[in-house]
N, C-alpha and C positions, 0 to 999 in steps of 0.2 A: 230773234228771241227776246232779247234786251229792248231791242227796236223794234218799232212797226215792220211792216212785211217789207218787203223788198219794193212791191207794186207800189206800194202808199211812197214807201221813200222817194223813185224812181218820180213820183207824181208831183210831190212836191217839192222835189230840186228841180224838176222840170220848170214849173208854177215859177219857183223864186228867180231862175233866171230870163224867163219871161218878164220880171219885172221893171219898170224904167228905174235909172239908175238913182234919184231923187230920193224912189220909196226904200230902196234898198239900203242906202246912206241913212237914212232917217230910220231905220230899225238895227242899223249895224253899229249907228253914233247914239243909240238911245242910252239916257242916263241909268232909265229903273228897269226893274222888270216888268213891271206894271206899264211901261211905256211899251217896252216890247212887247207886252201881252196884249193890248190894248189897240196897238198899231198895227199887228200878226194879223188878232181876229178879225177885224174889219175886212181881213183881204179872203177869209174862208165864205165861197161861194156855196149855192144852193149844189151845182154842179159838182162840188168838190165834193161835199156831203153824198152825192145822190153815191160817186162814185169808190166812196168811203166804206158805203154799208152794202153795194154790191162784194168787195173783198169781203165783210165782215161774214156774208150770207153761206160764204161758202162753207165755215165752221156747222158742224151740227153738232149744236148745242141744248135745242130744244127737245119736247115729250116726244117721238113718233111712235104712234101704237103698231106701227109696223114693223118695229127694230124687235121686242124682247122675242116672239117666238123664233125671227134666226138668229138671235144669238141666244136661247134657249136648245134648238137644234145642233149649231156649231161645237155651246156647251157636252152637249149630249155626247159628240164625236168625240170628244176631248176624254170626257170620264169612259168611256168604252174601251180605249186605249189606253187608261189608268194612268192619264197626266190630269192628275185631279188640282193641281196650281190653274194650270189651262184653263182646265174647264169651271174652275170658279170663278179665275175673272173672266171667263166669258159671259158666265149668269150674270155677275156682277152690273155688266154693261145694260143687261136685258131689264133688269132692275132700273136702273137707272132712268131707262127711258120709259117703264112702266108708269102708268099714273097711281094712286094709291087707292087701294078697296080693290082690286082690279084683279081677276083671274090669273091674267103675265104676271103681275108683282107677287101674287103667293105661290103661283108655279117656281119661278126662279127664284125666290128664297128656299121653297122648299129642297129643289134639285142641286142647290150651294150646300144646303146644312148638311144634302149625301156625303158631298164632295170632300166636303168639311174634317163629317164621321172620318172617312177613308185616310184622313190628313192626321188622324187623333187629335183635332182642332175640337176638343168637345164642347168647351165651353162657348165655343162660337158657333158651334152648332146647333146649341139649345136657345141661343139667341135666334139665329135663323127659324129656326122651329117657332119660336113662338111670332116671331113677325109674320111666315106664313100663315098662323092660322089669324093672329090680329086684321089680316089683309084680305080674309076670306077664302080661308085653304079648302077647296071641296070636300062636305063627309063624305063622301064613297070612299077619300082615298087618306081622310085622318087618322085610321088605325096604324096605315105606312110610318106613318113618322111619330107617332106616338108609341110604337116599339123603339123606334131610334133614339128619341129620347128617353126612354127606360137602360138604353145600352148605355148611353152618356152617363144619366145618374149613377149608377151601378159603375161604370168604369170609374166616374169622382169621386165614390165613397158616400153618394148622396143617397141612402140606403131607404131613410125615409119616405123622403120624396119620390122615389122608385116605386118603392110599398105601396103606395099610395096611386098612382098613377096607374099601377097594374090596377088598382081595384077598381079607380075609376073606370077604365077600359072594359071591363068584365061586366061591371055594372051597363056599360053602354049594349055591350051585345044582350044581354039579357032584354032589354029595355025596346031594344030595337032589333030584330031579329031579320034585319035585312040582308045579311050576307051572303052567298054564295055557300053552300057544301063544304066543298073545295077545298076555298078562300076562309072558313070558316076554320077547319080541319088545321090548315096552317098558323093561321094566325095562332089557335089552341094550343099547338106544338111550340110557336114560340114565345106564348106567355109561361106555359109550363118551363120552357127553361130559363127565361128571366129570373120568374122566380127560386127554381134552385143555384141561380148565380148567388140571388140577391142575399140567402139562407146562409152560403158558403162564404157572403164574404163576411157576412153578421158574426157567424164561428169567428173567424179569424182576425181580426180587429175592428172596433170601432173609431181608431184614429187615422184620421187622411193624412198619407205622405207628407208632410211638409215639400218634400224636395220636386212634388209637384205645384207648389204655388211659387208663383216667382217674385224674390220680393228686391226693389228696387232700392237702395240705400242712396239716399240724397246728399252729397257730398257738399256739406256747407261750408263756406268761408270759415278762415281759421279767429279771427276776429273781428266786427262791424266795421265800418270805414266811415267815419261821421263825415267826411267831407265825399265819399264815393260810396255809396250802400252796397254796390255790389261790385266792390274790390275789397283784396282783401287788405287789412290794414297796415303792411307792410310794399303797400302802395299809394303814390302821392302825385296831386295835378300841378303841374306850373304852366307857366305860359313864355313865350321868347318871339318876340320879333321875327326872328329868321324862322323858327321852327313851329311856329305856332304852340297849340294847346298838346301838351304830352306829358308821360306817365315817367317815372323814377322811381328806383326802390329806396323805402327811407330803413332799412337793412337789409345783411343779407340775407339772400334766397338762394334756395337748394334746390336743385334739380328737381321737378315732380310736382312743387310745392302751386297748390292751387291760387291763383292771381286774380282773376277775373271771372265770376259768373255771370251771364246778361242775359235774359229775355228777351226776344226781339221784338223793339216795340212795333214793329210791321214785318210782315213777310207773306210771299205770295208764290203759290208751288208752280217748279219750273213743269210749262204744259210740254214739252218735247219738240221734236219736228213737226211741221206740222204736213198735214194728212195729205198725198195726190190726192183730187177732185175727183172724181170718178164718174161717169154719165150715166152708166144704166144702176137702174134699183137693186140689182143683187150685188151690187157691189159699192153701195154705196156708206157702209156703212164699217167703218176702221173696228178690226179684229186685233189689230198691235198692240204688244204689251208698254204699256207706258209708266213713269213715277204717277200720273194721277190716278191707275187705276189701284195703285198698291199702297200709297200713302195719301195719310187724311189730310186734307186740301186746311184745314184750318190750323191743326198744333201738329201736322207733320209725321205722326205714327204711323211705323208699319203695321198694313192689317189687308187680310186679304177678304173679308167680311163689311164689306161698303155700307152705309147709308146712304142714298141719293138725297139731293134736294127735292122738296117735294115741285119744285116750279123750274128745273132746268135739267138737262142730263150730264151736263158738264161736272159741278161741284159735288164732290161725294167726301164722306167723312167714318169717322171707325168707332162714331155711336151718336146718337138720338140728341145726348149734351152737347158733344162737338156743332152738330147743326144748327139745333138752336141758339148758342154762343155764336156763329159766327153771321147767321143771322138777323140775330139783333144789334151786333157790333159794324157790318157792314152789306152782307152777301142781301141782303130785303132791297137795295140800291142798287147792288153789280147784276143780279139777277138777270132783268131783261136783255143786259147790256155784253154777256157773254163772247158773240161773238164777234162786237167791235172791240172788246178789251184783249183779246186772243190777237186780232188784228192789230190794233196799236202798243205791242209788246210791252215786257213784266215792268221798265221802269214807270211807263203813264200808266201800268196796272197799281204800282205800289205807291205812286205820286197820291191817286185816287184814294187808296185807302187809307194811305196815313195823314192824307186830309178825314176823312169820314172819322177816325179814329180820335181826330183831335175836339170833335165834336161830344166826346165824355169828358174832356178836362174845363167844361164849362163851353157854349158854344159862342156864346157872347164875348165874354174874355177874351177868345182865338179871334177871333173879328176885329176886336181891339186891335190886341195886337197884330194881327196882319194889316190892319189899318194903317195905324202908325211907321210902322217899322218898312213898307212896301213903299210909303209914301216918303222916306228918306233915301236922298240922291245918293248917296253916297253907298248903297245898299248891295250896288253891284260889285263893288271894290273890297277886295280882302282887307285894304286898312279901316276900313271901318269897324271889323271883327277883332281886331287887333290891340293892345291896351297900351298905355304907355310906357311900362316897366315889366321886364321880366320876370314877375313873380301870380302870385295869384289874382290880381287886377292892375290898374290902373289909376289914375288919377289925374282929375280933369279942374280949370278954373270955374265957379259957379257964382257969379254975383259978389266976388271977390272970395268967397269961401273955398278949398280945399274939398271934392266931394269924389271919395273912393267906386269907382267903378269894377263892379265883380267880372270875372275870366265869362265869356259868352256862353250860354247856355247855364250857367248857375243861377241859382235862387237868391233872392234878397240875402239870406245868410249865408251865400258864398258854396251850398250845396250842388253836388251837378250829378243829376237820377236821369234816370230810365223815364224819360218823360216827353210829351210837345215839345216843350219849351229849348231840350236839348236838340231837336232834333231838327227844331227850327231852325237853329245856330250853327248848324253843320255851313261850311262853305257852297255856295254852288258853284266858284270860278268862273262867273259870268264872264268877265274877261278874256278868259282863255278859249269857250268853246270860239268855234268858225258861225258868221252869221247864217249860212245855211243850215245848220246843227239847231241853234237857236229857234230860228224859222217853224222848222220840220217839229220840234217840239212845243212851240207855241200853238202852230194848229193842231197839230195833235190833243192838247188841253183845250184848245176850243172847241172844239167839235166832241170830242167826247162831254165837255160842259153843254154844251146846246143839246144831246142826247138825254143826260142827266134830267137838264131844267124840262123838257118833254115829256118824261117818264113822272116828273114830280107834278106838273098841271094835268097831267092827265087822270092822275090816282084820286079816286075819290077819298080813298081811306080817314078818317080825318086821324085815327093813331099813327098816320106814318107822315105828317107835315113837311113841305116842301123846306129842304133846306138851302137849296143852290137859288130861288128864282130872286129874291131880295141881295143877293149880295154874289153875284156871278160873276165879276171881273176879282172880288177879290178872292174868293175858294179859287177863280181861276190862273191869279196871279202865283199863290201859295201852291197849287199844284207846280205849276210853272215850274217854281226853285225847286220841289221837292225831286223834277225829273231832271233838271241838272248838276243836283247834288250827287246824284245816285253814281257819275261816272266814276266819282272819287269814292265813294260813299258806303257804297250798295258793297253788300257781304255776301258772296252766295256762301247758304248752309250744306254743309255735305252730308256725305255716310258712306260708310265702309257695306258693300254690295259683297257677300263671297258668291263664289262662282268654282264650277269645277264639277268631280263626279262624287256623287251621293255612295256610289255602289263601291269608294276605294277609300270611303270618308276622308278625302283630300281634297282642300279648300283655295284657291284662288281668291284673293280679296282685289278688288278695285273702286277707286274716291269717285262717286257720282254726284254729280250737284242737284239737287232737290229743290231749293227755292233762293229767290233772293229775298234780301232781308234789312232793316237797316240797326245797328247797335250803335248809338249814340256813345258811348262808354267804350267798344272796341275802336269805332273809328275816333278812338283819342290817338291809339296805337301808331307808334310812324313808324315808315319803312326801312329794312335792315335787307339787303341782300343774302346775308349772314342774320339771323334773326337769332335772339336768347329765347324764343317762347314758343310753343305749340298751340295749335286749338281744333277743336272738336266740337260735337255738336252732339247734344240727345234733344230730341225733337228740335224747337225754338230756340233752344237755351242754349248759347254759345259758352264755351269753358275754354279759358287761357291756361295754359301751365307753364311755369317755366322749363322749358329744355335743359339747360343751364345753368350754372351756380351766376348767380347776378348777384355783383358785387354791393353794397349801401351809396348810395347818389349814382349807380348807371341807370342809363335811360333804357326803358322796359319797351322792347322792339318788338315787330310783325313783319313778316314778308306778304309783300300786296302780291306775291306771284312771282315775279321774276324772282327763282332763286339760282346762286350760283353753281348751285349742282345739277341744273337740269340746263341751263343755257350762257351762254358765253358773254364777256361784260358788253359789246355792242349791242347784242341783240336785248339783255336786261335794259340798256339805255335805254333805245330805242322802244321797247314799251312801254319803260312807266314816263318820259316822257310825252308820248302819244297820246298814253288814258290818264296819268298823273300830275303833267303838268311839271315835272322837278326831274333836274338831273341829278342820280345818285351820289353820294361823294360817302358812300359806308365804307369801312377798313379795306373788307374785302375787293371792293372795284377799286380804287386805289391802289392795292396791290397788284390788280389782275392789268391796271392802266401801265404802271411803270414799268411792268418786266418783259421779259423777251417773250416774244411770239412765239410760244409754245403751245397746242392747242392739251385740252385735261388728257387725262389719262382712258378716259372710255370712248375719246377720239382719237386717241392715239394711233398712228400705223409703226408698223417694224421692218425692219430689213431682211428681207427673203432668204438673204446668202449669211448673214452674223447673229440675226435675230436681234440688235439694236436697235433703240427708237429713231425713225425717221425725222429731221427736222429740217425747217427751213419754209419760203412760199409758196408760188405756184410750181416749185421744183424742189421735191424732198430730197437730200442726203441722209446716208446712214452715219450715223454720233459715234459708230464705233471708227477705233482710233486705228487700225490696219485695212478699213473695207472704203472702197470708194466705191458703192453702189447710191446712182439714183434715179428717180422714177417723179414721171409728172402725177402733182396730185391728184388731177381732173381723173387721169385714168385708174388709180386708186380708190376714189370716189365712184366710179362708174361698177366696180369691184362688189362696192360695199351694197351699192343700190341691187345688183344684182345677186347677192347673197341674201338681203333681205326679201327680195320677191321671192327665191326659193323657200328660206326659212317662213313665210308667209303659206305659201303651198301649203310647205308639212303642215300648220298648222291647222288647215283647212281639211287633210288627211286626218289627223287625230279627232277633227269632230266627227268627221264620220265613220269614227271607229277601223280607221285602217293605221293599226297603229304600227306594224312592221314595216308596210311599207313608209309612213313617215319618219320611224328610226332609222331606214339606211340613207332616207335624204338628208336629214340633218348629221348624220354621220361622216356623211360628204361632204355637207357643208363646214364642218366644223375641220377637215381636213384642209380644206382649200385656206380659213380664215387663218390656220397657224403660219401660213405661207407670208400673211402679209400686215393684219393685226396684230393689237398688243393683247395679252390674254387677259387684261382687262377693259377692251372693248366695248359698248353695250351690245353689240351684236353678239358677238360671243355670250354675254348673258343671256339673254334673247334666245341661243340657240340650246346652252346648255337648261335653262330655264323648262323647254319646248322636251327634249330629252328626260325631260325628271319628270314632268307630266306623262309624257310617251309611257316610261318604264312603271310607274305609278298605277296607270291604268289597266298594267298585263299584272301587277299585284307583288314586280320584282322591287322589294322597297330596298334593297341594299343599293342596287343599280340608282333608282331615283333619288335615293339619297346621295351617292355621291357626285351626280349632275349638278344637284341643288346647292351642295356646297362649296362646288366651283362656281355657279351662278352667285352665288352671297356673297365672293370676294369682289366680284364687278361690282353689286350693289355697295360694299362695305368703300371701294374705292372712290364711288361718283357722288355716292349721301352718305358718309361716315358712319364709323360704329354704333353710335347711340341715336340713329336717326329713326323719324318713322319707319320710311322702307325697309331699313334693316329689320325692325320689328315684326313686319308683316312676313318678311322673308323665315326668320327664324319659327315662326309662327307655324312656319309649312314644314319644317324643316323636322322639327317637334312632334307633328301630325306621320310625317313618314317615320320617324325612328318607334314610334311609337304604335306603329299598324304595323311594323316589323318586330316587334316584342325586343328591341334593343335595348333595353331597360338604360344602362348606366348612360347610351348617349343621349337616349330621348328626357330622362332628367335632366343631366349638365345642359341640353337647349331650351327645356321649359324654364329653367332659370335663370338664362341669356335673354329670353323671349321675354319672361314676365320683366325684364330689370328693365327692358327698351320700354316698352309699352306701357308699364303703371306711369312712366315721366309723360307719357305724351297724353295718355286716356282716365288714368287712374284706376282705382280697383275694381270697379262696376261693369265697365268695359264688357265684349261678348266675349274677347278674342282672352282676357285675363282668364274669366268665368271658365272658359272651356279649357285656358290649361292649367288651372288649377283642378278641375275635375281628373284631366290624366294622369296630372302629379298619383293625387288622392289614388286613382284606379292600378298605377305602376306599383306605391308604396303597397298597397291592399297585397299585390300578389302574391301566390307562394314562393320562394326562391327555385328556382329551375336545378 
């Protein structure tokens, strides 16, 4: 996903070890990038290419006028069944591949805006409505949806415009007296009650609910940052030797308190797995729900109402500006190039753009300086990045004068924005990757470059002037760095997905990665096992908060993943190692280094016969002081694997609605785990977790509630009280006391829940929104 496919890699680690050992010395000893890049492409064959774009062929990415009527049909199956999400991104897709003016493209916008209506998606339904008939909707069947849209207005308060459209309509039948009896007869009936809706709502007000428009409150820094614009000013850069470029509070911070807003100066949405190939035509075409069918490919919004590009079927967005924005910023380039950039995964996808992108900061300039700065030896080496003094620059000898050198990536006066210039000066650890790594990514950049400079000789257009064929080693060198910055570099942007049953209004949330991205200003951020900050994401725009009270001069941390409440200190080593380059040395691994080999507490096992914690190697004893039971741990592990394949079962029971029989399996399983777990186990969470959904679903919320609250002591044990996951748990927790009418408990947790979650998300949040709506709805009640 990050990488090219499997096949491309497999190809050209194959290629590179076929190489005599001369040429592989000679691109493994190379000083630049530009030598690497330079020395790589020379060795990409026509052969390599030919078998480059057979992978890439396999992606269907293009028009096929034969995709939107089955997935117009498939749609069809979907809304008859009244899973109207289905069946719109099924139209969606049909669209997609439609071409524009085109009978499939107004048919499946039309047959969306139904789906839509059904959704009370109005507003995006009258959108639909109108792009079907912009598209050429047939009159036989325009009165359909020009009742629908009268239902819309009229539902929006749009009484006017209603009024008005019936008359239009009336007018048409008078005009045109082509309808059917029948068809005539009904229609009559349903204009005549339009219009006594429209009367009754005129009676009763002419102001539209406020609490139907949704309004977003933009949560701005609490004061400018002159030397960081989008931190806030109670954050400050220095620079250090060992630690590079990083962030300090120049006072303290409070929990909550917002740190960091950043736009992503690049981001490119994660495409998913990719598709089996399929051989015959009815099946050649992916019905799977994916992030790109639900979110706009360009600023990342949920929307289930698409725009396609008009010249691909891959790129869709959640309105007419998003397209043309991303269009003339880059997508007029990736276009043809779809299904090799799908094929040479998201980092040479994001290489590519935040090169293309750098082509609005002046295109010439960036040329410059990639000139210059590409063609210094020293380029590959973090001490070149490096200043000579620990503060905000350096200082270097000049012709005998003293001349101040700013921290990398800031501006003549010492400023460092959301810009190229930052993003330029990200490290790539040339050093560090393996020359096979190198290799694989150098051709990669070439061959996508040679595709580019092809697509740019061959366009006539003269408004779209070739940018890659004059200066192709060096856009190609700058991609180059761009894709092995990313190991360190690259953000994925998330989102909180809920999940769970509509019909028990009980919510499941899970963190899904949606795109990568790069923030020049996050990746100041260094690593904390133990981390003081949080972050989150609305669309592009990444938000730091502090978790924590940070004290004035602590160093403002990020965890790159390894945290120590999901994985043990070896195994954190050994990852950001791996992808990071640095061995940890934060408080908490320190701690977790010198003390006894005791494994956390949601690993924990117990003594069968005392109930004490097990301890010891590959041979546990029990800790209590009168019991000499012990058990090897392999076989306790074999215990634990086998409880979870059960607890998996149930789980696969409760989707298909067999929810008693999944409650006496995990009944059982939760018997078995008191025998040798600690009751803060995650399995034990896991199961009690499985048990509150079970009970939830048959509508017993006292029951589900008290499963959950024995699940939120695992979580409170393994990510601490004030943690996200506590937040999201409490969250659920809230939703059950409160679909139980337990007024005083589901208060005391909407107010446990809001305390977690305003530090991590702030007030805007969906997860805030909704429980402050219950607060609101509990206080409303009459007293019982």
């Amino acid at each position: 996903m990050d990488l090219p496919v499997d096949e491309w890699k497999s190809y050209i680690f194959q290629k590179w070890s076929l190489l005599p050992k001369s040429i592989q010395d000679t691109i493994s000893t190379a000083d630049t990038l530009k030598d690497i890049f330079l020395h790589s492409s020379s060795l990409l064959q026509p052969e390599d290419e030919t078998f480059l774009k057979s992978l890439a062929s396999g992606y269907l990415v293009g028009k096929d006028p034969n995709a939107p009527p089955f997935y117009r049909e498939e749609g069809n199956k979907k809304f008859q069944k009244k899973d109207y999400v289905g069946a719109t991104v099924l139209y969606s897709k049909g669209i997609s591949h439609a071409r524009p003016h085109t009978a499939d493209i107004s048919l499946c916008y039309a047959n969306r805006s139904a789906a839509l209506f059904y959704m009370d998606e109005y507003e995006m339904c009258l959108k639909d409505i109108t792009r079907a008939q912009m598209h050429g909707y047939p009159e036989s069947l325009q009165p359909k949806v020009t009742l629908r849209k009268v239902e819309c207005l009229v539902t929006l308060g749009r009484l006017q415009e209603a009024g008005q459209t019936i008359r239009d309509l009336e007018s048409n039948f008078a005009a045109k007296p082509t309808v059917a009896a029948a068809q005539f007869q009904i229609l009559q009936r349903n204009l005549c009650r339009l219009k006594m809706k429209v009367q009754e709502r005129e009676r009763l007000t002419a102001t539209f609910p406020t609490t139907l428009t949704k309004i977003f409150e933009d949560m701005d820094l609490r004061e400018v940052n002159e030397q960081i614009p989008c931190a806030s000013s109670s954050v400050s850069l220095c620079m250090d030797p060992l630690r590079g470029r990083y962030l300090i509070a120049t006072e303290d911070i409070l929990p909550g308190e917002l740190l960091l807003k950043e736009d992503a100066f690049v981001s490119v949405l994660n495409p998913g797995e990719r598709p089996p190939l399929h051989q015959g035509l009815a099946n050649k075409w992916d019905t799977r729900v994916t992030n790109g069918d639900l979110y706009c490919h360009r600023c990342l919004t949920h929307t289930l109402a698409m725009v396609p590009c008009d010249g691909c079927s891959y790129a869709k967005y959640c309105s007419h500006e998003c397209m043309q924005q991303a269009w003339g910023l880059y997508h007029n380039r990736e276009c043809p190039l779809g299904g090799l950039l799908l094929t040479l995964g998201i980092f040479c996808h994001v290489a590519l753009r935040a090169t293309l992108l750098a082509r609005f900061e002046g295109a010439s300039k960036v040329i410059r300086k990639l000139s210059s700065e590409i063609s210094n030896k020293d380029m590959c080496s973090p001490e070149s990045e490096t200043p000579l003094r620990s503060d905000l620059g350096g200082e270097s000898e000049e012709n005998g004068n003293i001349v101040q050198t700013p921290v990398p990536g800031c501006d003549v006066n010492g400023k460092y924005e959301n810009n190229y210039n930052a993003v330029f000066h990200l490290l790539p650890h040339t050093e560090h990757h393996s020359p096979e790594y190198k290799f694989l990514c150098a051709l990669s950049v070439s061959a996508l470059c040679r595709q580019l400079e092809a697509a740019d000789s061959s366009k006539p257009d003269a408004a779209a002037p070739p940018i890659l064929c004059s200066e192709l080693s060096t856009w190609g060198v700058a991609m180059l760095k761009h894709m092995l910055q990313l190991q360190c570099n690259a953000q994925a942007i998330t989102t909180i997905q809920q999940t769970g049953s509509e019909e028990n209004n009980v919510t499941n949330s899970r963190q899904v990665r949606l795109a990568t991205g790069i923030f020049p200003v996050v990746s100041l951020l260094n690593h904390s096992c133990s981390p003081n900050t949080s972050m989150s994401f609305v669309s592009t725009v990444a938000t730091v908060r502090a978790s924590e009270k940070i004290a004035k001069g602590q160093e403002i941390l990020h965890c790159y993943g390894p945290h120590h409440s999901r994985m043990a200190v070896a195994e954190r080593q050994q990852k950001l190692r791996a992808q990071y380059f640095f061995d940890c040395s934060c408080p908490v691994c320190q701690k977790e280094k010198h003390r006894a080999t005791v494994g956390p507490r949601w690993e924990a096992f117990c003594c069968g016969r005392c109930g004490a914690l097990l301890q010891g190697g590959d041979v546990l004893s029990c800790g209590g002081t009168s019991c000499m039971e012990s058990v090897s741990r392999d076989h306790l592990i074999s215990r634990v694997q086998d409880l979870q394949r059960q607890v998996g079962g149930a789980q696969k029971l409760l989707g298909n609605g067999q929810l008693e029989q999944a409650i006496q399996l995990l009944l059982g399983c939760r018997h078995d785990a008191e025998n040798f777990l600690s009751p803060e186990h995650s399995v034990v969470g896991e199961m009690e977790d499985a048990l509150a959904q079970a009970y939830a679903a048959l509508g017993d919320w006292q029951k589900s509630a008290a499963h959950l609250q024995k699940s939120l002591q695992v979580v409170e044990a393994q990510h601490g009280p004030s943690s996200v996951e506590m937040g999201h748990e409490l969250f659920k927790l809230a939703q059950l006391f409160f679909n139980g009418f337990a007024i005083p408990e589901a208060l005391n947790t909407i107010e446990r829940a809001e305390k977690v979650l305003l530090v991590h998300y702030g007030p805007c949040s969906d997860e805030i929104q909704e429980l402050q709506k219950m607060k609101s709805c509990l206080l409303d009640s009459p007293p019982i």
